[in-house]
N, C-alpha and C positions, 0 to 999 in steps of 0.2 A: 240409466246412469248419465247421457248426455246431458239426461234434461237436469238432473243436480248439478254437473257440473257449470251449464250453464246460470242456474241458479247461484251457484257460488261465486262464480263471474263478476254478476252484475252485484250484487251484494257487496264484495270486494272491494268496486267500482266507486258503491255511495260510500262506503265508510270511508274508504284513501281519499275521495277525490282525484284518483287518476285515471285519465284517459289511455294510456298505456300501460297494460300489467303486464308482467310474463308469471303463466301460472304453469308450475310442472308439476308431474309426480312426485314427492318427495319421498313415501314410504308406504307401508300398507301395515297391518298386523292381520292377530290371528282371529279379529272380531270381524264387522260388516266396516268400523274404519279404514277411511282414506288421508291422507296427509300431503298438502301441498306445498311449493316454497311457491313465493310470492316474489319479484323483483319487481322493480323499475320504481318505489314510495320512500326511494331512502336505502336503509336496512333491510336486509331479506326477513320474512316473515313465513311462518309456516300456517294454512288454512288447515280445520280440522272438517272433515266430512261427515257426521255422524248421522246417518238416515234417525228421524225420531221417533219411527217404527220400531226399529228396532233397536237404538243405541240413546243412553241419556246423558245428555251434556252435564245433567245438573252434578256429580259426583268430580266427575272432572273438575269445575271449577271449585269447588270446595275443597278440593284436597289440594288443588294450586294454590288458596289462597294459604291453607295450614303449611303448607311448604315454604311458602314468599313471607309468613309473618318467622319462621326464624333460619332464616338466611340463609338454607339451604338453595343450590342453581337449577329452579323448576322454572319453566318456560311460565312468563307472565302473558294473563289475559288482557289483548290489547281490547279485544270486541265481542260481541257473543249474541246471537240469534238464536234463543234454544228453539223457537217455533220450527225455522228449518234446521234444525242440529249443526248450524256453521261456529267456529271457534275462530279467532284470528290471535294467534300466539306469537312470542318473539320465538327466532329460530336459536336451535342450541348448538350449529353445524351440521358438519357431515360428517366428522370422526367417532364410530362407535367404542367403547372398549371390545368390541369382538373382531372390529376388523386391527387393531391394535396394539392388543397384549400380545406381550414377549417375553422369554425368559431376560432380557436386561431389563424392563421395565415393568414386568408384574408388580414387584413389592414396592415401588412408587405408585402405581396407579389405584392398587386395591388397598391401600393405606389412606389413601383420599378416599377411596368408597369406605372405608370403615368408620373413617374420622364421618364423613356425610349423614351415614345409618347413626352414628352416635348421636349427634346432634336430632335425627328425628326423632328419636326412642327416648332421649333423654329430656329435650325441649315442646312437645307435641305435649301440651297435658291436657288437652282434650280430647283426646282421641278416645278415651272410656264412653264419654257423651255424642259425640256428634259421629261417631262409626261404628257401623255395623261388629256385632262379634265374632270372631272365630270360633262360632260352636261348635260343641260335637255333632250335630244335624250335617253342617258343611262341613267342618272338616271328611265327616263319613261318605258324601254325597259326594266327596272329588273323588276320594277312593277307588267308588262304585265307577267311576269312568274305566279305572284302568281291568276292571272284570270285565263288563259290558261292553264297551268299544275297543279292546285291545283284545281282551284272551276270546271272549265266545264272537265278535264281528269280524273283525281282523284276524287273529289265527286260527278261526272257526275251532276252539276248543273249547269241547263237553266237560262240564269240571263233576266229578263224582260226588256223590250228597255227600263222603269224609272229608274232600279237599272244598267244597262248599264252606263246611264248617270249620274248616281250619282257616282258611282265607277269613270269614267272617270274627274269627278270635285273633289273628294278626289285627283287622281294622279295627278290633276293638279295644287293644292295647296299645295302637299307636295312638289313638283319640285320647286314651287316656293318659299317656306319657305328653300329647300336646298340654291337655287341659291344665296339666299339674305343673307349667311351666310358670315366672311371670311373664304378665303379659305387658303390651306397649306397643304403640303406634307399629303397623305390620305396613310394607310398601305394598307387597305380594306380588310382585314380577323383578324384584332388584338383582340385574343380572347385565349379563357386556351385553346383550343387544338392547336394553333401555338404558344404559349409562354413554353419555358421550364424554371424550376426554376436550377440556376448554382448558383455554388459555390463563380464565381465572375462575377461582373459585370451581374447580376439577371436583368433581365432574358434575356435567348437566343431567339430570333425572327425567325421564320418562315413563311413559305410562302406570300412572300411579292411581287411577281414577277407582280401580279395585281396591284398595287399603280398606284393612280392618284394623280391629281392639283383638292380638290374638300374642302368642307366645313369640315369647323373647326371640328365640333363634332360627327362625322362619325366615328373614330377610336375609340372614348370617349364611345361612345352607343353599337361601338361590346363589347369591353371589358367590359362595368360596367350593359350590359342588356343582356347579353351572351344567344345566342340558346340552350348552353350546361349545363347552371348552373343559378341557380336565388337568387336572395338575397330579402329580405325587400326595397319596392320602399324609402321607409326613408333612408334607408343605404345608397342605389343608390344615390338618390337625395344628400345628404351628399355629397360623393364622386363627383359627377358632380359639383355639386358651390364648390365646393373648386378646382378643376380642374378649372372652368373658371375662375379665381380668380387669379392660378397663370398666367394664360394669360395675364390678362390685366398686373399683377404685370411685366410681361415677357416683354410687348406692342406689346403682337402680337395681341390683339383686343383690341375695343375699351368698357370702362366701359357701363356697361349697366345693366336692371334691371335685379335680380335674375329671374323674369317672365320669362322676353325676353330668358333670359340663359338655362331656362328645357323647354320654347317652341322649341327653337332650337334643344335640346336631347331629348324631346320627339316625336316629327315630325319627325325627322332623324329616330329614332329609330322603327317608325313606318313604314318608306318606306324601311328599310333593313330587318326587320322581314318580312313585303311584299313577297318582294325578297325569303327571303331565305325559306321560307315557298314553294313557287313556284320550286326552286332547289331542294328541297328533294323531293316533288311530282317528278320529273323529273326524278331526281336520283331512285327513285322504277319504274316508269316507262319504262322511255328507257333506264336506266343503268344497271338496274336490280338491284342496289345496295339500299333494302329497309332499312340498317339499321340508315336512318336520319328518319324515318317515327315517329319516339317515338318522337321526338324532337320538333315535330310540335307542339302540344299542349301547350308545355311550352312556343312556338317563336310566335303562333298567341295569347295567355294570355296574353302577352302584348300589342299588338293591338288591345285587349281586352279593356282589364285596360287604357289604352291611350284614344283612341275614347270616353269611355264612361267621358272622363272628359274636351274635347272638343266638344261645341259647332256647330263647324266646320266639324266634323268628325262624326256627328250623323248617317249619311246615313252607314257610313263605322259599324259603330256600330251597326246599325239596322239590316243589312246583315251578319254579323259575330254573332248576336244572332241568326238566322234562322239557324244555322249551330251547330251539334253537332260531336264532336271528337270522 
């Protein structure tokens, strides 16, 4: 890692023209990225570190320019080296929505993320062509994380060939409650640790380089049932029918019942918490990086709370009571 960061360094160095930088840490995530601010060229600028072994710049900037053509606050590409995976971006700050939502200021803050999501779900009309889909293949394939690295790595549990195939007909009716949604522009990570709150144009969007062509209410469920933060299911539910609401007002769906609208956000919500529950086990595992492990409690509670109020989802419920945190 010296030798890339020195590699970034000099790199820096030709593109600014400045003999004096200050290069810090500025973030990390849950991938092999690194993230720097940049001083001393003016404006702070964030560097992106993407080893091109293992990480491709090329998605990143594509889904930065689909974001910059309608005027949503996605960090613009000032420079770009995909040879060595260097990004040079404008900075969005340092205020996350997670280190900054409050009960006085949630329903401002997440009203600008909805107004945001509006704008890419509604204005993105390319997203059917130029992105990947959310098929049943992936959506099934996240699933399988939270069996494989969460129940049998992580809680070393044996699942019995009945609870085998009961797990396997849950993932195979949330695939299908995804599939049978509309679809549109997906961010896939829009939640308060990729949202910063800005001065203008609230809020600045990160990490979107994952974006697919997949169902309506996937970006809906990271942000308003967050891994990282929880509200009142009333609030939630509030915020989500008035979300699908401005859709149909929008026509980007078609009217349908309140029901139909939180089975939709809760199903979803349930196959991403899945998911993400799986990636943190991972993440302690073979990343070594245990500090999503706290997170898990609050991400499977809703999987919790969801199952126990479907019918459909009993099995998933019954297996997730046998289970203490």
């Amino acid at each position: 890692m010296p030798q890339r960061l020195e590699a970034l360094r000099t790199w820096l160095h030709e593109v600014l023209g400045e003999a004096e930088l200050s290069i810090a840490p500025a973030s990390s995530d849950a991938s092999f990225r690194r993230y720097f601010r940049v001083e001393g060229a003016g404006d702070s600028l964030i560097a992106m570190d993407a080893p091109p072994d293992k990480e491709d710049t090329g998605p990143f900037v594509h889904v930065a320019n689909m974001l910059a053509a309608v005027g949503v606050n996605a960090p613009r590409i000032i420079a770009a080296e995909p040879g060595q995976g260097f990004l040079l971006l404008t900075d969005l700050g340092h205020q996350a929505y997670l280190d900054s939502l409050s009960e006085e200021n949630v329903d401002a803050l997440y009203a600008d993320a909805l107004a945001a999501l509006l704008v890419m779900q509604h204005n993105i009309h390319t997203a059917e062509t130029e992105l990947p889909p959310y098929s049943a293949q992936l959506l099934l394939e996240e699933m399988v994380l939270f069996r494989d690295w969460y129940l049998r790595q992580y809680r070393q549990q044996s699942l019995s060939e009945s609870q085998h195939a009961a797990l396997e007909q849950v993932f195979t009716q949330l695939v299908e409650c995804a599939l049978a949604q509309p679809r549109v522009f997906v961010h896939r990570d829009y939640h308060s640790r990729n949202l910063m709150v800005t001065e203008y144009n609230n809020p600045g969007i990160l990490d979107f380089q994952d974006a697919v062509y997949g169902p309506v209410s996937y970006d809906l469920v990271s942000l308003l049932r967050d891994c990282y933060i929880a509200w009142p299911r009333e609030r939630v539910e509030s915020w989500a029918l008035g979300y699908f609401h401005q859709l149909v007002t929008a026509g980007l769906i078609s009217p349908q019942s309140d029901t139909t609208y939180l089975r939709w956000f809760d199903w979803m919500g349930v196959q991403r918490h899945l998911k993400a529950t799986g990636i943190f086990a991972r993440l302690h595992l073979r990343d070594n990086k245990p500090g999503y492990l706290g997170d898990i409690p609050r991400t499977l509670g809703y999987v919790r709370e969801v199952a126990a109020r479907y019918d459909e989802l009993h099995d998933l419920h019954a297996l997730l009571s046998d289970l203490t945190d």
